[in-house]
Structure formats: structure tokens, C-alpha cells
Backbone bond lengths (Angstrom), bond angles and torsions (degrees), N, CA, C in turn:
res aa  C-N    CA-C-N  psi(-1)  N-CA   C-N-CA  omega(-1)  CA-C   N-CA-C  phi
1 X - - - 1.452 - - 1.517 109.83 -
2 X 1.714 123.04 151.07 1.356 113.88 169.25 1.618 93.51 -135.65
3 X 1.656 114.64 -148.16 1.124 118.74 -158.70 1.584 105.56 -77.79
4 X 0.951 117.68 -11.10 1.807 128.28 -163.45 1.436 83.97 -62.50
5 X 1.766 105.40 -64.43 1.622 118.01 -148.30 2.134 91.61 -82.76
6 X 1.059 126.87 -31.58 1.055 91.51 173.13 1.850 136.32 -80.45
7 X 1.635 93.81 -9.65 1.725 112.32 161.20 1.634 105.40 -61.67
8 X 1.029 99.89 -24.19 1.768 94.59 -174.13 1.607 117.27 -98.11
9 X 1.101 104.30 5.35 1.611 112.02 -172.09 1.418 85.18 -115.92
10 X 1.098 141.23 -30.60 1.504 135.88 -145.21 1.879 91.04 -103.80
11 X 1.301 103.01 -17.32 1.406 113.48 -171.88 1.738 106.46 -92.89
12 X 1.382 92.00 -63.02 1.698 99.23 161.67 1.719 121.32 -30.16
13 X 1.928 113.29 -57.20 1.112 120.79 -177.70 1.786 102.50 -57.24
14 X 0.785 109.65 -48.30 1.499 133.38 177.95 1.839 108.69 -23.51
15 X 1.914 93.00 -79.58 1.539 96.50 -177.53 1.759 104.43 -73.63
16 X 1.083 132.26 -4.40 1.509 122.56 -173.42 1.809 88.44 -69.84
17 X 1.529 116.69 -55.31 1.409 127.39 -173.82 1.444 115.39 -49.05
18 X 1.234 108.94 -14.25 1.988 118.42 -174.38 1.571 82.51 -110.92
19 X 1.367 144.71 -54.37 1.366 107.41 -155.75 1.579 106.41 -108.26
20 X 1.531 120.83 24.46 1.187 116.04 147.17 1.437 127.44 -113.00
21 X 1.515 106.59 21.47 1.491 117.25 170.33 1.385 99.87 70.83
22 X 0.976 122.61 37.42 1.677 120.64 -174.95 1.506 101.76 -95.53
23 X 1.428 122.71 -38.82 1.629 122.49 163.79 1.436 95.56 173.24
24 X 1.484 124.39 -145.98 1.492 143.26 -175.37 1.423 121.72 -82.34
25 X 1.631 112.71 143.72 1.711 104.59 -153.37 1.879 96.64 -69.41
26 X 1.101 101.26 98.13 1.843 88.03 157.14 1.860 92.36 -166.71
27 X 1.657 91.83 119.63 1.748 105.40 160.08 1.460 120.70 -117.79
28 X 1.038 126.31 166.39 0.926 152.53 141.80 1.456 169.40 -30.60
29 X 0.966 143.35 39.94 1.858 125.59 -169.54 1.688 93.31 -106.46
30 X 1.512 83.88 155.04 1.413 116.89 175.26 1.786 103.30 -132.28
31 X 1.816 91.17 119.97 1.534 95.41 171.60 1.389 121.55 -116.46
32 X 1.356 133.62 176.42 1.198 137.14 155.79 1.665 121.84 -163.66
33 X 1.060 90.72 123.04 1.703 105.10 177.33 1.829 93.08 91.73
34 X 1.233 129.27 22.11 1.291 113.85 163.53 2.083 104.62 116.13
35 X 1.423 101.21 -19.77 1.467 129.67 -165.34 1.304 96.11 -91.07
36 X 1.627 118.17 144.99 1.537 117.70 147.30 1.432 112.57 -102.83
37 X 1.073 102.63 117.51 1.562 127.10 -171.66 1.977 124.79 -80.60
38 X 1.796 98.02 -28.98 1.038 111.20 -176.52 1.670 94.63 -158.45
39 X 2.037 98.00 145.29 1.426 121.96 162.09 0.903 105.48 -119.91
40 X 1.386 101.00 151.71 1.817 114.75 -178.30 2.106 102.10 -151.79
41 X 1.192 94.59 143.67 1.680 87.24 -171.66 1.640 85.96 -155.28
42 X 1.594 106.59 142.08 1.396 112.83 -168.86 1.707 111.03 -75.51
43 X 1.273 101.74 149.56 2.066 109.54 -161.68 1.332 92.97 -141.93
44 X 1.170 103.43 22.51 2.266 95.51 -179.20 1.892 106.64 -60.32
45 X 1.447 108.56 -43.77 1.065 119.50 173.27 2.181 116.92 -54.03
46 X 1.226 84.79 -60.69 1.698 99.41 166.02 1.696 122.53 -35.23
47 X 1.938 100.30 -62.87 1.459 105.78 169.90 1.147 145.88 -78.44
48 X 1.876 87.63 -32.25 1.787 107.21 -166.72 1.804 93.19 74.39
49 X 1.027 126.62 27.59 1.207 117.16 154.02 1.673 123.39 -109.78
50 X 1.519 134.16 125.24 1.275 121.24 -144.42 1.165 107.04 -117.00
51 X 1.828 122.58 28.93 0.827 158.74 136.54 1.434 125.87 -54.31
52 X 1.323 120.34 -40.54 1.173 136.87 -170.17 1.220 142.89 -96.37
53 X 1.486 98.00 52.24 1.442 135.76 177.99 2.058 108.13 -67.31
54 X 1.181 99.19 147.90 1.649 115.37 159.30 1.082 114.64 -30.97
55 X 1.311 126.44 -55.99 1.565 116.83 -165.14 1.305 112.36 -106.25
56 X 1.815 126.49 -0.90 1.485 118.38 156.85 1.112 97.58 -84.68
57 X 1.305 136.02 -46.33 1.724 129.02 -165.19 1.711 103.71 -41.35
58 X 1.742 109.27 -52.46 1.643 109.89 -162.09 1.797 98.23 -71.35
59 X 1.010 109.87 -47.32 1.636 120.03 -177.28 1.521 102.88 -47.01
60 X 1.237 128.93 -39.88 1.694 139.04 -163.38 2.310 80.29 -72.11
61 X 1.612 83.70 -60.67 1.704 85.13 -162.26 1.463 123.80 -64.57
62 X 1.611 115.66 -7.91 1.415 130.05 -173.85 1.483 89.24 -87.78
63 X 1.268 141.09 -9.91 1.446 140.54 -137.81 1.489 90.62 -125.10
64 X 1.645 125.27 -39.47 1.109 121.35 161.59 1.621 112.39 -50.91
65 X 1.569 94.37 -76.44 1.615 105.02 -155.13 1.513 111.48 -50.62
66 X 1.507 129.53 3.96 1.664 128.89 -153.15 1.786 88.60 -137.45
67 X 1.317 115.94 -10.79 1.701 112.70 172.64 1.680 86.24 -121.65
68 X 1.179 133.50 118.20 1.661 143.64 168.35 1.440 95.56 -71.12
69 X 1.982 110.90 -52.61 1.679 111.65 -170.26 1.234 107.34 -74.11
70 X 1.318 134.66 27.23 1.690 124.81 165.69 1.346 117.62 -73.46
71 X 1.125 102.95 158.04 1.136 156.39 -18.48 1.445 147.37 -76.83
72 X 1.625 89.62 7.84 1.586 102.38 162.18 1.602 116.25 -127.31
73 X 1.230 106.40 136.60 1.152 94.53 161.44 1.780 116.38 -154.83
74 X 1.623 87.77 157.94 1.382 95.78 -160.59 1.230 112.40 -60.70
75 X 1.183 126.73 -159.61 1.522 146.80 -139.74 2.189 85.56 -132.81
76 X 1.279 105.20 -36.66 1.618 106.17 -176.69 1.689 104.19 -80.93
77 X 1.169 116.58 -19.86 1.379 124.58 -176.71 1.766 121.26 -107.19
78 X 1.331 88.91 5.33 1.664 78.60 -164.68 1.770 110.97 -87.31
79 X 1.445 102.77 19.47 1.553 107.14 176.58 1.402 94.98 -110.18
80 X 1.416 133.50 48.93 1.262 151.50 171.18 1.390 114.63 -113.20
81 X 1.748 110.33 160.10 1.361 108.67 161.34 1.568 113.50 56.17
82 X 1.830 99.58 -133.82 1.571 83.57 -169.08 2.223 105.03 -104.98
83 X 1.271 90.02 25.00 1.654 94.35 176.62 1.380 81.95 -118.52
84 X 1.474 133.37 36.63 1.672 109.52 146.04 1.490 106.56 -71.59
85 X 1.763 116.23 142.54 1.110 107.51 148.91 1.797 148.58 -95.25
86 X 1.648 87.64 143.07 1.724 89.66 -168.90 1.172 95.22 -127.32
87 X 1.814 98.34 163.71 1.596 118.55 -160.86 1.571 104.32 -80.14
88 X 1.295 97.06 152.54 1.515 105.58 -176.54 1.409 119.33 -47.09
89 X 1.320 135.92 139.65 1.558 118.63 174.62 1.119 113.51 -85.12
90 X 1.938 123.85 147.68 1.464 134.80 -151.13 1.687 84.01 -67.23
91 X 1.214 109.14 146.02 1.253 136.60 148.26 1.731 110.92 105.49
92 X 1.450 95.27 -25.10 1.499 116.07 164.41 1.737 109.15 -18.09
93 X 1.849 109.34 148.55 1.441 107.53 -177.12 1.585 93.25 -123.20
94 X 1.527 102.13 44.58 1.676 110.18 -167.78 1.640 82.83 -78.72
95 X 1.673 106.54 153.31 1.577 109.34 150.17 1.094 132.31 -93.83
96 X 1.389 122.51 19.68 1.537 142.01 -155.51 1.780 112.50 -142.09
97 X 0.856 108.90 126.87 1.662 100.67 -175.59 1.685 114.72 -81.25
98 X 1.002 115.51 -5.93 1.602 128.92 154.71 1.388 126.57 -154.23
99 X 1.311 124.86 151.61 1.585 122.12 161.45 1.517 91.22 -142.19
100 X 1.642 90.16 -173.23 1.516 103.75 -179.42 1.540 134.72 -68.29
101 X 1.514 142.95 123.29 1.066 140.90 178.65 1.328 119.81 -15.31
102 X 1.414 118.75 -65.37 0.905 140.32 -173.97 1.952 109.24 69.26
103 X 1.715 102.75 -116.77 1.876 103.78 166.67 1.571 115.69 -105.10
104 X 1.946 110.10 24.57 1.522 96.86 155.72 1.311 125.97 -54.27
105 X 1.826 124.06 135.29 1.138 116.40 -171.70 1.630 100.52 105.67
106 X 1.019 135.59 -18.56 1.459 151.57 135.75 1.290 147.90 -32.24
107 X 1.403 137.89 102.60 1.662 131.26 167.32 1.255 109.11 -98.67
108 X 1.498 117.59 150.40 1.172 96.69 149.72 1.635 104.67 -128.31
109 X 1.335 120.47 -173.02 1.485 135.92 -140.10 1.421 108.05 -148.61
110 X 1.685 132.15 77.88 1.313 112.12 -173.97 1.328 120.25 -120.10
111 X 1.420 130.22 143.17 1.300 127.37 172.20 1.587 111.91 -29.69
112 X 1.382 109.09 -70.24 1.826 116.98 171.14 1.262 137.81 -98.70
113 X 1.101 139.46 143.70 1.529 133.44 -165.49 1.596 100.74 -55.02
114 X 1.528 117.81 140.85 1.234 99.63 176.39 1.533 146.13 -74.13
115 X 1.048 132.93 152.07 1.341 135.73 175.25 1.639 104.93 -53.34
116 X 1.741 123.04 136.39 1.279 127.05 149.22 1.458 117.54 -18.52
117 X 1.553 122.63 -49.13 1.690 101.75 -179.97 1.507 104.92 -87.13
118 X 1.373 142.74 7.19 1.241 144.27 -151.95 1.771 91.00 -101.67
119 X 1.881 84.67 -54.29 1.638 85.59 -166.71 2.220 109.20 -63.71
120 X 1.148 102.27 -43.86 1.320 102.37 150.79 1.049 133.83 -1.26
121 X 1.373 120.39 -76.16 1.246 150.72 156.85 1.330 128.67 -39.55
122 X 1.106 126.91 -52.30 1.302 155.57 -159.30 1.317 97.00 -93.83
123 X 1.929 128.02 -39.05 1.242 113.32 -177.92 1.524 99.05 -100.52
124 X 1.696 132.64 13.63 0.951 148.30 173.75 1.957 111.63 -78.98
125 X 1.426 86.25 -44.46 1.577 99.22 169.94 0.986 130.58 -80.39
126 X 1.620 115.01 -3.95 1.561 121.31 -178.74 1.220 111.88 60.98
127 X 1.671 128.68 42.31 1.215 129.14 178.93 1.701 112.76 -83.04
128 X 1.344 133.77 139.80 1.110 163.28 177.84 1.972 94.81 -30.70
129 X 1.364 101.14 -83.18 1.469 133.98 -161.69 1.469 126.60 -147.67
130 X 1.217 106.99 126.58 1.491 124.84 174.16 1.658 121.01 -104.49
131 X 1.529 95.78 109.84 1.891 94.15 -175.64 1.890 93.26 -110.04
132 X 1.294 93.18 145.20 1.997 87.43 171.86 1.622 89.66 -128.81
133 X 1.486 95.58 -164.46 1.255 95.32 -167.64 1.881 92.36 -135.26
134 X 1.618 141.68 -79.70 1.328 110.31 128.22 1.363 147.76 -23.23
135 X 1.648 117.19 132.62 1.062 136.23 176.83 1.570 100.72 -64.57
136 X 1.395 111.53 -179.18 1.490 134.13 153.64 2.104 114.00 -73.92
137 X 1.238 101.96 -5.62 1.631 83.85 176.21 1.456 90.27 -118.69
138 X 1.275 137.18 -19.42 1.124 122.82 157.78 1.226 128.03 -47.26
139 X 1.435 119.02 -45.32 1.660 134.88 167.58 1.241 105.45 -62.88
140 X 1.620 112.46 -47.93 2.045 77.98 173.65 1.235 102.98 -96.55
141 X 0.959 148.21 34.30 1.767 145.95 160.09 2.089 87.07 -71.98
142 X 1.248 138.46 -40.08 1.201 131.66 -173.08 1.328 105.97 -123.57
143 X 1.290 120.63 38.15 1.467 125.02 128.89 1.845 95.98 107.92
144 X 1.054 133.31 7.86 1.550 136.35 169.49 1.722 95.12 -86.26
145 X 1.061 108.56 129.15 1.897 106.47 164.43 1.690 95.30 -125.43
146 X 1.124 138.44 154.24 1.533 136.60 149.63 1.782 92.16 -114.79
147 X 1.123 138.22 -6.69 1.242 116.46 -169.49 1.450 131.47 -56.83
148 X 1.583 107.23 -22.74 1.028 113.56 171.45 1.338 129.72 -66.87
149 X 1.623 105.71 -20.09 1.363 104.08 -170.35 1.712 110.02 -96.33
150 X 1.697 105.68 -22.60 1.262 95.54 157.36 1.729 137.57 -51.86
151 X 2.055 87.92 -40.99 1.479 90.88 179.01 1.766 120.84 -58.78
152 X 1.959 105.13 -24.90 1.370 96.37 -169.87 1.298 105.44 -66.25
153 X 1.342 121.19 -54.00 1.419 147.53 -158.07 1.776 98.37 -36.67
154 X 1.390 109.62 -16.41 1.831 108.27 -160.10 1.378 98.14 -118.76
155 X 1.786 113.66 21.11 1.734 106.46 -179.95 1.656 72.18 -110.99
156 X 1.687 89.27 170.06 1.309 114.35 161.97 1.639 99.48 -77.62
157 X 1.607 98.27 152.03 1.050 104.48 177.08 1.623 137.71 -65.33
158 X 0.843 107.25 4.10 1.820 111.40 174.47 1.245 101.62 -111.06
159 X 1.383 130.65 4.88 1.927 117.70 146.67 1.587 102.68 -128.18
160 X 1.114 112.75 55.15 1.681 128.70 145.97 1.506 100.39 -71.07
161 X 1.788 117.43 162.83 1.237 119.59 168.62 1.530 105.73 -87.95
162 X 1.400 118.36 -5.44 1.796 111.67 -170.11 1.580 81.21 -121.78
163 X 1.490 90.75 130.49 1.949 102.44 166.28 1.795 110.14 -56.06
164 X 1.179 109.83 94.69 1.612 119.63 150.92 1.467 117.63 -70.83
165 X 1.371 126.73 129.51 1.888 117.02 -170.86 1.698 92.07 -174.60
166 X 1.279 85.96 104.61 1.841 102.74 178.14 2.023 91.25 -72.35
167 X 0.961 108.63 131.67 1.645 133.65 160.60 1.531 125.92 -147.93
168 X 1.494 104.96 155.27 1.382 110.46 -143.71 1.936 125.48 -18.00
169 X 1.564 63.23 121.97 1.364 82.15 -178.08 1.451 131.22 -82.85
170 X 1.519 100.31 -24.42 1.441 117.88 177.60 1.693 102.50 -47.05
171 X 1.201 117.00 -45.10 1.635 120.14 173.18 1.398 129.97 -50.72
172 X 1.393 130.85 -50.76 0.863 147.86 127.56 1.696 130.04 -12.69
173 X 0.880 81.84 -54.19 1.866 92.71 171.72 1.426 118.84 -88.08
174 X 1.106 121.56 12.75 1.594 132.47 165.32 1.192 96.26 -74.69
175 X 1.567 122.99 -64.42 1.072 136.88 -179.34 1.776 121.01 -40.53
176 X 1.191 98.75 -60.10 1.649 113.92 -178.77 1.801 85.94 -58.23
177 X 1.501 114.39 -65.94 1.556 116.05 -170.38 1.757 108.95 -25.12
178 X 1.047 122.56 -73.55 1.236 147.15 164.11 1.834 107.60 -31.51
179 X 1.249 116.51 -26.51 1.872 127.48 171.70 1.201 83.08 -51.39
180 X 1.576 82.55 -75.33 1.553 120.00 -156.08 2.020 119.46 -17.09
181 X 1.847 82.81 -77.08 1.611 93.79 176.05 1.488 115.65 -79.89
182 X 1.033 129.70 17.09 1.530 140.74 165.87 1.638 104.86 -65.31
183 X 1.531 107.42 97.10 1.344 124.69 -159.92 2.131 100.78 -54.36
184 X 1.186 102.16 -36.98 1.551 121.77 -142.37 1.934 95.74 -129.55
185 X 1.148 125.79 42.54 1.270 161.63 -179.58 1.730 94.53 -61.01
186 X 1.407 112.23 122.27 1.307 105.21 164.34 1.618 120.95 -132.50
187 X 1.146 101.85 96.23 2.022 102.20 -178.20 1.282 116.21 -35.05
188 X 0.749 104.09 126.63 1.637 112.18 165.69 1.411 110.34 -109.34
């Protein structure tokens, strides 16, 4: 298989998700080493969760099939799988000289260019490469826009359309405190 056939599976997953009312046409595959490893096809409609896009669904399931000990895992194991840690890559604007693998070693394959929380995600997973198959005016040619959220994303935060408002912070930083002195700390 190459990129043709996984645009076409990711497309396939896609219309199954529109004509079983499961949510909006966009799927998924995630490959590695030549393999598709994980499907994902959007179910926002299915759950009512608006989270539950194509390319977190496959990313959730690539996350299974590449950790066997999920969904827990210990604290002795967590330099396993895809929370082994590896060194930063040269040129990287990481602040950390390693974190965890996670889906480096990764493509993914989507019916539509991804959504702002998709791409998120995807650079959350440390994935390789992103091929789609629709553009962004294609997606809003049938009624998806993200543009807006790019445009918010580039105001300062007190003319966002959603109230952003940092408050006490001292609370908050218990938490981080507690990162902090966490002898045995593992980046992700």
C-alpha cells in the first residue's frame, strides 16, 4: 500500500461516518513502517462528544495498538512503548533535551486537512507527517470553517470571542510545584 490507498481508506472511513450518521465526512489512518496501524472516523454525531474527530479517534487507537499494557501503566514501565524517552531532534525549539516518543515514526492520512484541535494533536503525538486529501476551502465549501479560530488564536487574549482570564494562580502552582519536585519526572 502507499499514500493513494491510504487517502482512500481514510476517505472510505470518512463516507461510512456520513452515511451512518456517525458525524462529518473526515477519517483517518495512521501508519508506520509502511502498515496502517490505526483507524479513526469522526462520531461527534454518534457521541455528542466534540472531541471526536477522525484524527483523535485514530491517534487514541494508534496509542492502544503501540502500548499492549494500556491503559495503565506503571511508573516502572513508563520508559516503554511510545512514552520511551528520546532525545530531542537537532534543530528542535524543544525546552527539554528529551521527552517521550510518543507516534514519532508516524503518518497520518486524512480525508480533510486538519482541524486546529486535530493539528494539536497530531503535533502533540509527535507524528512524522500529515497528508490530507481536501483542502480547508473545500471543508468550508460544505459548511466546516476553522478560520475563525485561527483568526482568534492571533488576538491577544482579552479580544478572543471566549473569555480567557488567568486567576489565582497561587492554586495552580501547587500543582506545577508538585511537577516541579517530582524526583522521577517524565516529559511527555
Amino acid at each position: 500500500m502507499g499514500p493513494k490507498e491510504y487517502l482512500a481508506e481514510a476517505a472510505q472511513l470518512a463516507t461510512e461516518s456520513v452515511e451512518k450518521g456517525w458525524g462529518g465526512p473526515f477519517g483517518a489512518v495512521i501508519t508506520r513502517d509502511g502498515e496502517i496501524i490505526a483507524r479513526g472516523q469522526n462520531r461527534v454525531l454518534l457521541t455528542a462528544d466534540p472531541t471526536a474527530h477522525g484524527e483523535v479517534e485514530a491517534i487514541r487507537k494508534a496509542i492502544q495498538v503501540l502500548n499492549p499494557d494500556a491503559p495503565t501503566v506503571s511508573e516502572e514501565h513508563q520508559n516503554e512503548y511510545t512514552l520511551e524517552l528520546v532525545p530531542r531532534p537537532e534543530g528542535s525549539p524543544d525546552v527539554l533535551p528529551e521527552r517521550a516518543r510518543m507516534l514519532q515514526g508516524c503518518s497520518i492520512y486524512t480525508c480533510g486537512a486538519p482541524c486546529p484541535m486535530c493539528m494539536s494533536a497530531i503535533y502533540w503525538a509527535r507524528m512524522d507527517a500529515v497528508y490530507y486529501s481536501c483542502d480547508w476551502k473545500a471543508t468550508e465549501d460544505i459548511g466546516f470553517s476553522d478560520d475563525f479560530q485561527y483568526e482568534d488564536f492571533q488576538r491577544p487574549l482579552d479580544q478572543r470571542t471566549i473569555t480567557i482570564e488567568q486567576m489565582y494562580p497561587e492554586l495552580g502552582d501547587r500543582a506545577y510545584q508538585a511537577w516541579r519536585e517530582k524526583p522521577n519526572r517524565h516529559p511527555y
